[in-house]
Kinemage of the C-alpha trace (Angstrom):
@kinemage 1
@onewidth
@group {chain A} dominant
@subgroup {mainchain}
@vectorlist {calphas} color= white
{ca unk a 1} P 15.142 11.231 32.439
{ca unk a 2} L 14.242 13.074 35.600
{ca unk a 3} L 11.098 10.720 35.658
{ca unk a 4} L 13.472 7.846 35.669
{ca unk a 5} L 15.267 8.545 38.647
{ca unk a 6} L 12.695 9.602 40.372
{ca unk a 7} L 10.699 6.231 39.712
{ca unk a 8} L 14.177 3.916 40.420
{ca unk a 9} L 11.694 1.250 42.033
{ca unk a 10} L 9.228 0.984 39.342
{ca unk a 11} L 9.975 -1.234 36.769
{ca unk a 12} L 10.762 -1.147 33.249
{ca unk a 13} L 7.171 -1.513 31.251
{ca unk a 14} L 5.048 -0.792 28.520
{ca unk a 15} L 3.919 2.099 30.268
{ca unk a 16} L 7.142 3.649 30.394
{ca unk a 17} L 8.187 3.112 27.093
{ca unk a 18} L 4.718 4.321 25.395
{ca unk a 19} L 2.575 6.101 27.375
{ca unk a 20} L 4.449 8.245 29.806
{ca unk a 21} L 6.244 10.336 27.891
{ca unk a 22} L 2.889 11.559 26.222
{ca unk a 23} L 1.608 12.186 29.709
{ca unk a 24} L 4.694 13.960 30.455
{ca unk a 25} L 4.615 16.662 27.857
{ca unk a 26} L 0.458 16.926 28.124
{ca unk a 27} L 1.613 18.024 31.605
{ca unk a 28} L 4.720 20.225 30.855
{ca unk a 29} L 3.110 22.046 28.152
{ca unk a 30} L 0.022 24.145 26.880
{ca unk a 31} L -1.959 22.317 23.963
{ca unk a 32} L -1.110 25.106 21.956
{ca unk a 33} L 2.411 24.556 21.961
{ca unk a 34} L 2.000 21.161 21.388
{ca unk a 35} L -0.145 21.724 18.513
{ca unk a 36} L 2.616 24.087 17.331
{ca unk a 37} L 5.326 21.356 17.313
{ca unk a 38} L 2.983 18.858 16.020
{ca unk a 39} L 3.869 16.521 19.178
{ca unk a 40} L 0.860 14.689 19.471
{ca unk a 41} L 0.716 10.462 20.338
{ca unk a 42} L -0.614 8.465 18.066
{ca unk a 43} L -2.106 5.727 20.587
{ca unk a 44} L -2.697 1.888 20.175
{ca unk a 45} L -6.364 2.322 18.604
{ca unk a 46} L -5.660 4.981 15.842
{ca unk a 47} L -2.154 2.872 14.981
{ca unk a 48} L -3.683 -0.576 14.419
{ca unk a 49} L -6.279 1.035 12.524
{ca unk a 50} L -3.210 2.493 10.219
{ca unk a 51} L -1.511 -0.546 10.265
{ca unk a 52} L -4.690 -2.772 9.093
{ca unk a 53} L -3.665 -4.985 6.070
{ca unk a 54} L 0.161 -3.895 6.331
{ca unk a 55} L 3.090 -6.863 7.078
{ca unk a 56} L 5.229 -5.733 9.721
{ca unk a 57} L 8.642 -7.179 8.286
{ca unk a 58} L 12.359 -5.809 8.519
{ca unk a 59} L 12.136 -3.217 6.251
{ca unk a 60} L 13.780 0.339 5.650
{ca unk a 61} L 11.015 2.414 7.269
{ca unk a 62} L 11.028 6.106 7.786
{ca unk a 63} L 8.234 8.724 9.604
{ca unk a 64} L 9.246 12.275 8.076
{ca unk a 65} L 7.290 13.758 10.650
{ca unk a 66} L 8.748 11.935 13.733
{ca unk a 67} L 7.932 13.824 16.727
{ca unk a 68} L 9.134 11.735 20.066
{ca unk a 69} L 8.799 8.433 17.525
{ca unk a 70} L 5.687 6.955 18.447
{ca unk a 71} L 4.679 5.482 14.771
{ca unk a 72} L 7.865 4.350 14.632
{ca unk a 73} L 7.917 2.400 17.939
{ca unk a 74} L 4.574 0.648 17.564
{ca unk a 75} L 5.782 -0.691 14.078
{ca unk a 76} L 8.776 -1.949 15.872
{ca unk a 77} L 7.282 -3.262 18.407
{ca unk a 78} L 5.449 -5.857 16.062
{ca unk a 79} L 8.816 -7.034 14.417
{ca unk a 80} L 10.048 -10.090 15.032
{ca unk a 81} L 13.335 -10.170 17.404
{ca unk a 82} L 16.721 -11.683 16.702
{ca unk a 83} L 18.849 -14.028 18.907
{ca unk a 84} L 19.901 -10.836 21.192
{ca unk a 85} L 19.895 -7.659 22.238
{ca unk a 86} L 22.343 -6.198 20.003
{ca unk a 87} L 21.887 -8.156 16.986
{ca unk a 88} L 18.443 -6.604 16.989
{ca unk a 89} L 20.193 -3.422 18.047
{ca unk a 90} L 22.146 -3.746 14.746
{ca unk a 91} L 18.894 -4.331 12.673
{ca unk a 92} L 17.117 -1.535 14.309
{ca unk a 93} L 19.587 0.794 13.312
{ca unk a 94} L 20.029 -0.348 9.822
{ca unk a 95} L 16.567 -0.012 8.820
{ca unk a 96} L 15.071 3.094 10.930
{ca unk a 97} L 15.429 6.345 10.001
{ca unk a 98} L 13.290 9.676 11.214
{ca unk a 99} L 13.479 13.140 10.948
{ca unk a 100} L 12.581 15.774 13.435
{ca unk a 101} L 13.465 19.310 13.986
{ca unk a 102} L 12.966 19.530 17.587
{ca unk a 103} L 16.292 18.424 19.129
{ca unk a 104} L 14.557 17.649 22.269
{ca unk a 105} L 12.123 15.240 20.765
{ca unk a 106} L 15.309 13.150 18.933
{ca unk a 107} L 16.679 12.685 21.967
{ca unk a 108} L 13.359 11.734 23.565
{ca unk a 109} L 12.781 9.588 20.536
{ca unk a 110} L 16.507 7.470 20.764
{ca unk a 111} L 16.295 6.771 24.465
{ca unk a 112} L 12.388 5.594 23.683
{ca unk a 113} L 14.003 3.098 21.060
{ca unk a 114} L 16.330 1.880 23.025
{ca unk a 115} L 13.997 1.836 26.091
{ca unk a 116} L 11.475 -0.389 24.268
{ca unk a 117} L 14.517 -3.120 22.677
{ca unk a 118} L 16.043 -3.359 26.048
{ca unk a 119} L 12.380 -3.882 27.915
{ca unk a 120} L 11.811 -7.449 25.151
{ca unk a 121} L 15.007 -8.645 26.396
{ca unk a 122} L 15.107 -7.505 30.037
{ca unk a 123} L 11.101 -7.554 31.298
{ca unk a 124} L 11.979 -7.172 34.896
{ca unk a 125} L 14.654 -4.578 35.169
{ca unk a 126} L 13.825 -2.161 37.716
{ca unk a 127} L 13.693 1.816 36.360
{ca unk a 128} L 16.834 2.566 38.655
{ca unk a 129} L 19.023 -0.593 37.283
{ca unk a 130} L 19.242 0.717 33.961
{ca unk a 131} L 22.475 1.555 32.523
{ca unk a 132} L 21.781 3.769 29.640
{ca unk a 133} L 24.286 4.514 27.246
{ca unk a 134} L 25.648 7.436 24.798
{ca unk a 135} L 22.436 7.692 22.389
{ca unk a 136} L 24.155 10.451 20.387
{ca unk a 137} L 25.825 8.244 18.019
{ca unk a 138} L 23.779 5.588 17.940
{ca unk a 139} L 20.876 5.257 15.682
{ca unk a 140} L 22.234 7.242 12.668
{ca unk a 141} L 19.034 7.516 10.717
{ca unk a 142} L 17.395 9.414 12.825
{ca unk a 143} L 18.402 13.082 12.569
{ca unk a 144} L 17.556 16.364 13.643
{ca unk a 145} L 16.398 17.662 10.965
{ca unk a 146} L 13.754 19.407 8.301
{ca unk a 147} L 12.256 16.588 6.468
{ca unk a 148} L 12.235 18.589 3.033
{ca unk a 149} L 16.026 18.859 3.335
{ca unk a 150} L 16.782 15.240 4.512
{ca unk a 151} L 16.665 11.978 2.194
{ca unk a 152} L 17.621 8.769 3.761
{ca unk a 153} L 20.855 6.780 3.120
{ca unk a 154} L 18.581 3.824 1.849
{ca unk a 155} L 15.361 4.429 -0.101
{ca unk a 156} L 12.679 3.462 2.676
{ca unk a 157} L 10.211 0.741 1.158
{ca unk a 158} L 7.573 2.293 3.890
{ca unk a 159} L 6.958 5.670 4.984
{ca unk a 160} L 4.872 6.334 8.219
{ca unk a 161} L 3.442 9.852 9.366
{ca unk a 162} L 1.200 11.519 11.087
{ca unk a 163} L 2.714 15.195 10.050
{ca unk a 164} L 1.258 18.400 11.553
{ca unk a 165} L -2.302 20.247 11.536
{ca unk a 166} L -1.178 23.119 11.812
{ca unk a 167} L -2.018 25.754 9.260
{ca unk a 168} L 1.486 27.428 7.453
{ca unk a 169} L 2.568 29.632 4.246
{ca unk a 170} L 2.489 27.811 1.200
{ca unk a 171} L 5.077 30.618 -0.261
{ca unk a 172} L 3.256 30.245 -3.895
{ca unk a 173} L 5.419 27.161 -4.405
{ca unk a 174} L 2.088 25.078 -4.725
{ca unk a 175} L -0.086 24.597 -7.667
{ca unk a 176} L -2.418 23.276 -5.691
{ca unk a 177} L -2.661 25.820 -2.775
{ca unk a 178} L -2.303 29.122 -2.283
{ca unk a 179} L -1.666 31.298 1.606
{ca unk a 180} L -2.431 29.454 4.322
{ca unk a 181} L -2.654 25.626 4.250
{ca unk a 182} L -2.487 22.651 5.981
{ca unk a 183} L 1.555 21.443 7.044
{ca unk a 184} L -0.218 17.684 6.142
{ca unk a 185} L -1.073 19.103 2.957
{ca unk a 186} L 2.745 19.750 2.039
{ca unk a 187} L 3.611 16.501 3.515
{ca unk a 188} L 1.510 14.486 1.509
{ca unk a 189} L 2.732 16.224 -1.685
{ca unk a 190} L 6.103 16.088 -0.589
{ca unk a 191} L 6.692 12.484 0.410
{ca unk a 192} L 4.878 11.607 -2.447
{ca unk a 193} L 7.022 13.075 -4.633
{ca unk a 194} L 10.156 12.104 -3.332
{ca unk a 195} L 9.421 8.197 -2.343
{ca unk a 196} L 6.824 7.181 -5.359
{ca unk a 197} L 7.553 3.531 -4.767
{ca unk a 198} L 7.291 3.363 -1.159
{ca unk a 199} L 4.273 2.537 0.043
{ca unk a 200} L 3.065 5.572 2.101
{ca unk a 201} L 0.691 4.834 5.363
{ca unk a 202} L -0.577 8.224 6.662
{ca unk a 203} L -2.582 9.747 9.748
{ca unk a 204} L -4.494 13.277 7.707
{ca unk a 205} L -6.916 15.694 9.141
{ca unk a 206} L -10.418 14.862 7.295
{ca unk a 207} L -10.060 18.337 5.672
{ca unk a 208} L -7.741 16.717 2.878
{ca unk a 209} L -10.201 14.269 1.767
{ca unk a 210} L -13.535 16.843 2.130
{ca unk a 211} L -12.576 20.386 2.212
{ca unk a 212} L -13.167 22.210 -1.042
{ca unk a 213} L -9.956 24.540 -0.864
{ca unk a 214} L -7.667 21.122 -1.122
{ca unk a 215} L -9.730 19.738 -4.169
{ca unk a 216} L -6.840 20.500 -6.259
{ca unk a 217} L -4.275 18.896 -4.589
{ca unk a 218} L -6.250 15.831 -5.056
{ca unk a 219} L -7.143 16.182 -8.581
{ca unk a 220} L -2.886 16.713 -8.528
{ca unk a 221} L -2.324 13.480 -7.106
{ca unk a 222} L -5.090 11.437 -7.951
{ca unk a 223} L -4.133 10.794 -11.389
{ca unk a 224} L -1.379 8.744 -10.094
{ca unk a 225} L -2.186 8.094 -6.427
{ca unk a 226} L -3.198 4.184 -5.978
{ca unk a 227} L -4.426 4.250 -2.426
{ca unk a 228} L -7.227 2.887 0.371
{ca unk a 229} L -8.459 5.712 2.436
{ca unk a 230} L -10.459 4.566 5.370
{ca unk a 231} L -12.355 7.463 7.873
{ca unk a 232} L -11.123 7.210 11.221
{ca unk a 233} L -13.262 9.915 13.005
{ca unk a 234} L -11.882 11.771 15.993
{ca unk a 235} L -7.773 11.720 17.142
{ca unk a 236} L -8.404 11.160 20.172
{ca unk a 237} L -10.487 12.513 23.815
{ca unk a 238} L -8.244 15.173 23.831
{ca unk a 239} L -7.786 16.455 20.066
{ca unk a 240} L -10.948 17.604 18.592
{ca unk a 241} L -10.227 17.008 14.981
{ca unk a 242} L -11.214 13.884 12.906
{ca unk a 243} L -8.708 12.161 10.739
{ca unk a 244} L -8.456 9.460 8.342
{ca unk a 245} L -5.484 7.352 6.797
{ca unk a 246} L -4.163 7.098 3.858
{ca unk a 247} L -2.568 4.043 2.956
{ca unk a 248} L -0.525 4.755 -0.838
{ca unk a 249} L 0.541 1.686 -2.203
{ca unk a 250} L 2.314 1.864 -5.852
{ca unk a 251} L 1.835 -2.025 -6.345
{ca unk a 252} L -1.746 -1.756 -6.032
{ca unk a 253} L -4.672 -1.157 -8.630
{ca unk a 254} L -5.655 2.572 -8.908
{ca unk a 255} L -8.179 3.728 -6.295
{ca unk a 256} L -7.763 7.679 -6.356
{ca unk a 257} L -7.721 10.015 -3.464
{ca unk a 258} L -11.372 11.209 -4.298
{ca unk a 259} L -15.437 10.547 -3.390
{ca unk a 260} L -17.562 8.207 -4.721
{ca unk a 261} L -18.622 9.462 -8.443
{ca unk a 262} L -22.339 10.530 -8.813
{ca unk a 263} L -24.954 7.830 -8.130
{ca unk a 264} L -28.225 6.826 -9.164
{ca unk a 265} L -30.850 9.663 -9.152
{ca unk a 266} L -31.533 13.610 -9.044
{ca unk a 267} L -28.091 15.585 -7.135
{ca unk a 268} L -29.156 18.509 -6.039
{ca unk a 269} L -27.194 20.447 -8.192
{ca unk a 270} L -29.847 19.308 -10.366
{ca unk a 271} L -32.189 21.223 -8.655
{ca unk a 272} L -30.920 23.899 -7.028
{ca unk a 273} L -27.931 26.842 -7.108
{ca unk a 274} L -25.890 25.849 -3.829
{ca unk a 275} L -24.088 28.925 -2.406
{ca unk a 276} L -22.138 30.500 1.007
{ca unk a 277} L -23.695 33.423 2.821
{ca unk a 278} L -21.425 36.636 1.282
{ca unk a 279} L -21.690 38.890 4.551
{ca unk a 280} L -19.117 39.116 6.713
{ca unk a 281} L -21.005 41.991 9.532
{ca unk a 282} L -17.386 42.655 11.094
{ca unk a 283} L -14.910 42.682 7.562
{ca unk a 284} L -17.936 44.344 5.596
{ca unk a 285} L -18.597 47.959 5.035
{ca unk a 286} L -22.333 48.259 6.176
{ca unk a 287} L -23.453 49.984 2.656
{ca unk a 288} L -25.440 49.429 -0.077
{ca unk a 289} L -29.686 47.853 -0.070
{ca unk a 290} L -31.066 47.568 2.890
{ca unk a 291} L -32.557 43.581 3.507
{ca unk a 292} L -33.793 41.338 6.177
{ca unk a 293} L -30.273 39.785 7.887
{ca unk a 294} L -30.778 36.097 8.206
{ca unk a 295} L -27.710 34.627 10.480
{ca unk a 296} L -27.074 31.105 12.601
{ca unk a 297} L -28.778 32.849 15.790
{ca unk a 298} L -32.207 34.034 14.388
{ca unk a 299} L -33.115 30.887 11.805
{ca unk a 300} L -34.490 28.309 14.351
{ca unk a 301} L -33.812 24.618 13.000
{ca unk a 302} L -36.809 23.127 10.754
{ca unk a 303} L -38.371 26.374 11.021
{ca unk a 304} L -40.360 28.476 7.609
{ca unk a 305} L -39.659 31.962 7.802
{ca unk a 306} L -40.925 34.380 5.846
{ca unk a 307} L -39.108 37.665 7.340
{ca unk a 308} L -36.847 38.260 10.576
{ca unk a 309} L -36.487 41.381 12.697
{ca unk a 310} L -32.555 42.487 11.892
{ca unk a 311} L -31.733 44.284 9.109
{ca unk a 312} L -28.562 45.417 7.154
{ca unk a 313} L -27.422 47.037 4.232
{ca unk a 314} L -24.677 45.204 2.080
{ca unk a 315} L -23.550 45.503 -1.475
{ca unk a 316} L -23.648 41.824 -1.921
{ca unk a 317} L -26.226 40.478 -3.964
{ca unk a 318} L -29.591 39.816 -2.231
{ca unk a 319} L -31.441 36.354 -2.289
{ca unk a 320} L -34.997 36.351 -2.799
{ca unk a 321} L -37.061 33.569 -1.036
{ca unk a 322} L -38.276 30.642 -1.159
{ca unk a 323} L -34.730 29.020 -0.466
{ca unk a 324} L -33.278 26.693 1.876
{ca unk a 325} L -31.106 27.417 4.646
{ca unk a 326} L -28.006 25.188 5.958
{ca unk a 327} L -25.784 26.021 8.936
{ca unk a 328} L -22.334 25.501 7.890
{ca unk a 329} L -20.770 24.754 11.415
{ca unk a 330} L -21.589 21.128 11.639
{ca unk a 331} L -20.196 18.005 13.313
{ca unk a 332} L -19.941 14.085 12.922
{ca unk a 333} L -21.292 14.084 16.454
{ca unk a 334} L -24.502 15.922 15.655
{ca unk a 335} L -28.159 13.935 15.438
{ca unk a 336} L -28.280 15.835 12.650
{ca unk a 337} L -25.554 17.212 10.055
{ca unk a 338} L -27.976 19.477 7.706
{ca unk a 339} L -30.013 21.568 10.234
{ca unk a 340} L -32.029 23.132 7.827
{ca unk a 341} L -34.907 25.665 7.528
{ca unk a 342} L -36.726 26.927 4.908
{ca unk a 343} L -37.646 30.723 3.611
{ca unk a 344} L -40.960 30.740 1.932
{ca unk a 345} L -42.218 34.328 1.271
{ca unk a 346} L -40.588 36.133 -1.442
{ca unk a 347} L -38.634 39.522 0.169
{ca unk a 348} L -35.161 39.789 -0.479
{ca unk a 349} L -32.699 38.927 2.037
{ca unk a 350} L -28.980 39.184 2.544
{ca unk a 351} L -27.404 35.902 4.429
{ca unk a 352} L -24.343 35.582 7.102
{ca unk a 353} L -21.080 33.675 5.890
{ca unk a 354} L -22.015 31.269 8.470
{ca unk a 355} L -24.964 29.869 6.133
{ca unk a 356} L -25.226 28.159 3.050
{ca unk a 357} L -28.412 28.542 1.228
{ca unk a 358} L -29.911 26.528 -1.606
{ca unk a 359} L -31.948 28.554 -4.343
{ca unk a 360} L -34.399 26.654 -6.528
{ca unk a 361} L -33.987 26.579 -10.168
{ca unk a 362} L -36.932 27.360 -12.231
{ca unk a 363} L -39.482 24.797 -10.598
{ca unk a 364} L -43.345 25.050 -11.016
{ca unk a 365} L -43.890 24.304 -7.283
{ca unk a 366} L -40.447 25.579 -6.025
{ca unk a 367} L -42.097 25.570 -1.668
{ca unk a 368} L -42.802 21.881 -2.217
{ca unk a 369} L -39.182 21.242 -4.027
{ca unk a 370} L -37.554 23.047 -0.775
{ca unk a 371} L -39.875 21.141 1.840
{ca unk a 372} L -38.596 17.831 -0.419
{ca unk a 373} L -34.722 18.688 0.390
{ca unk a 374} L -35.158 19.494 3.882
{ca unk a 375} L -37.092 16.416 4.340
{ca unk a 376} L -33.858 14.731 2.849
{ca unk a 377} L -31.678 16.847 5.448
{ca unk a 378} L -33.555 15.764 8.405
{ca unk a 379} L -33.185 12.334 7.927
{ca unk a 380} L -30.664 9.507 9.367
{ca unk a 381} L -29.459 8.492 5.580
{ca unk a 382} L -28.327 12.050 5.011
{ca unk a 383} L -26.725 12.004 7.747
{ca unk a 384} L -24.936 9.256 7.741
{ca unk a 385} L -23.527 10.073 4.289
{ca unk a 386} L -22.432 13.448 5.224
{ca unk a 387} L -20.608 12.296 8.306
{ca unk a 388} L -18.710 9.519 5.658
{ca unk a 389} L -18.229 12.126 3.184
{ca unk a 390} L -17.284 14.857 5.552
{ca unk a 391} L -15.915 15.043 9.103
{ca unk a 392} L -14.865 18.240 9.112
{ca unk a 393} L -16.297 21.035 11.891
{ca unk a 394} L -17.600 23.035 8.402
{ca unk a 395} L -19.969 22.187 5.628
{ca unk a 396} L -18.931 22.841 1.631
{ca unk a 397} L -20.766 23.826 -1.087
{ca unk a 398} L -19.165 20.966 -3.082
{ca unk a 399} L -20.419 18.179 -0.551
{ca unk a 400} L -23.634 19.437 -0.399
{ca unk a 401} L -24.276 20.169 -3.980
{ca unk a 402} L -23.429 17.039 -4.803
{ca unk a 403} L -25.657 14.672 -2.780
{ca unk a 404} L -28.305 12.777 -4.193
{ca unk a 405} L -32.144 12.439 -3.041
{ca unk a 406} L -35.151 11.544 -3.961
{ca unk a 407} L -36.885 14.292 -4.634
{ca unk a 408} L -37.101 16.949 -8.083
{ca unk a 409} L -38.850 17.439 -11.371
């Protein structure tokens, strides 16, 4: 509002209506606390790649996860208008509803809806001719309130989110997940639950579809779950965390919420024991045998090593070369997703948590099986299928284990 009148001459646009409110709170507020409230802008490129296939029509449509409405206004802003302004008024408010638990953001999100009706009808109103009215009453579905605790007054035929990253307590109410977990997480379960015939279109952090700790919430759903999930890669400039959509629709033929089944050809599960580093230097009590200490810093990419100069004493169990070594920190925006290295003499060593390292099954010529998989690693097909199956900042055993190459007995 205090833009408004400070803008009086400017007129009524696009701009207004979509993109400066986001600009607003990116410059009122820290990206933590945004991050905290989950008040993050969807933008026109990540939208139409969430609305791809889906027929904008006047239906009862409802974002559990509001925010300041965004999702909400771009699907409105594709609907067809009536004869006037408050016949589609009318319609608006009969078939939006939105939940939100930031009152701020409700309000935010009201004057935003009305903003963007009154700008089809009236394109060259100037910013200090508006006469805006009494939001509180109007547009009854959307509320101020926890989405868990709120159904809508008509069963929505489409529900639109793009819920919060942010990591919460799971309170041992989920079979799926235990401690901390992903605030997505809970809204995918959640809205699934509750709206099984709606047809559910959904902005997710890439750790749902790759990350190993959510693999049983989608063996929970994916028994039922008929769905296209399409990688999107990063949010946005800003947000340094890759997403994808979901888009749930109960009319469909079954696609499950999972990767592609094994392929053609050896997995190298087949030929090797995939496992994390155990040592954590800072949680661990330094005890136990004393081994070479291989970590990220001192294994140099593509290199064979066959000892290192640190040293330290863990009870975990040691791992005795030749094995490959994987950094787990990894990104969709590296040449190269599987920096690997091999360790070819046969000491014992104990590995950082920050590595994964691959230990060959009984092989005649196990050197020549590890240069085989770090070959594989190296290359631009490996990498290109880890970046598809994976977009996430951290490397799994399960994704790794799991790949096929050429390469084995």
């Amino acid at each position: 509002m205090s833009y408004l009148m400070a803008h009086k001459d400017d007129p009524l646009s696009r701009d207004v209506v979509f993109n400066v409110p986001y600009q607003l709170l990116r410059c009122e507020n820290r990206v933590s606390i945004l991050r905290e409230k989950g008040a993050f802008f969807s933008g026109d490129k990540l939208v139409d790649f969430l609305f791809t296939d889906v027929p904008i029509v006047k239906t009862a449509i409802y974002d559990p996860a509001a925010g300041c409405g965004d999702l909400l206004l771009r699907y409105l802003d594709k609907l067809e208008l009536a004869s006037s302004f408050s016949e589609s008024m009318q319609e608006w408010e009969c078939i939006v509803y939105a939940a939100e638990k930031e009152p701020s953001f409700v309000k935010l999100m009201k004057l935003r809806l009305w903003l963007l009706l009154y700008l089809k009808y009236h394109e060259r109103t100037k910013l200090g001719q508006l006469v805006i009215p009494d939001l509180r009453e109007r547009f009854a579905g959307v509320v101020c309130r926890d989405a868990f605790k709120y159904l809508p007054e008509t069963m929505p035929n489409i529900v639109i989110m793009n819920p919060p990253f942010q990591q919460v307590d799971s309170n041992g109410v989920y079979s799926w997940g235990t401690g901390k977990v992903s605030y997505a997480a809970i809204f995918l379960y959640e809205m699934y639950k509750r709206f099984p015939k709606s047809r559910i279109l959904a902005i997710l952090p890439d750790v749902l579809r790759s990350g190993s700790r959510y693999e049983k919430l989608r063996t929970t759903v994916a028994s039922d779950l008929k769905s296209v999930v399409r990688v999107y890669g990063r949010f946005d400039k800003k947000t340094d965390i890759d997403v994808f959509v979901l888009d749930h629709r109960p009319d469909m033929r079954k696609r499950v919420l999972r990767n592609a089944g094994r392929k053609q050809g050896r997995m190298i599960c087949d030929d090797f024991a995939v496992h994390v580093g155990a040592v954590v230097p800072h949680r661990d009590a330094l005890k136990g045998r004393s081994c070479f200490f291989l970590t990220a810093d001192n294994v140099p990419p593509g290199s064979n090593i066959v000892r290192v100069k640190e040293k330290i004493k863990s009870v975990h169990k040691s791992v005795k070369g030749p094995f490959v070594v994987l950094r787990r920190t990894s990104s969709p925006s590296d040449k190269i997703r599987c920096v690997s290295s091999i360790v070819s003499s046969s000491h014992d060593f104990h590995l950082d948590n920050h590595l994964i390292y691959l230990k060959p099954r009984e092989h005649k010529s196990e050197l020549k099986l590890c240069q085989e998989v770090c070959n594989f690693f190296s290359s631009q097909e490996c990498s290109a299928i880890v970046s598809r199956l994976i977009r996430c900042r951290h490397l799994t055993v399960r994704i790794i284990r799991n790949l096929t190459y050429k390469g084995g007995k």
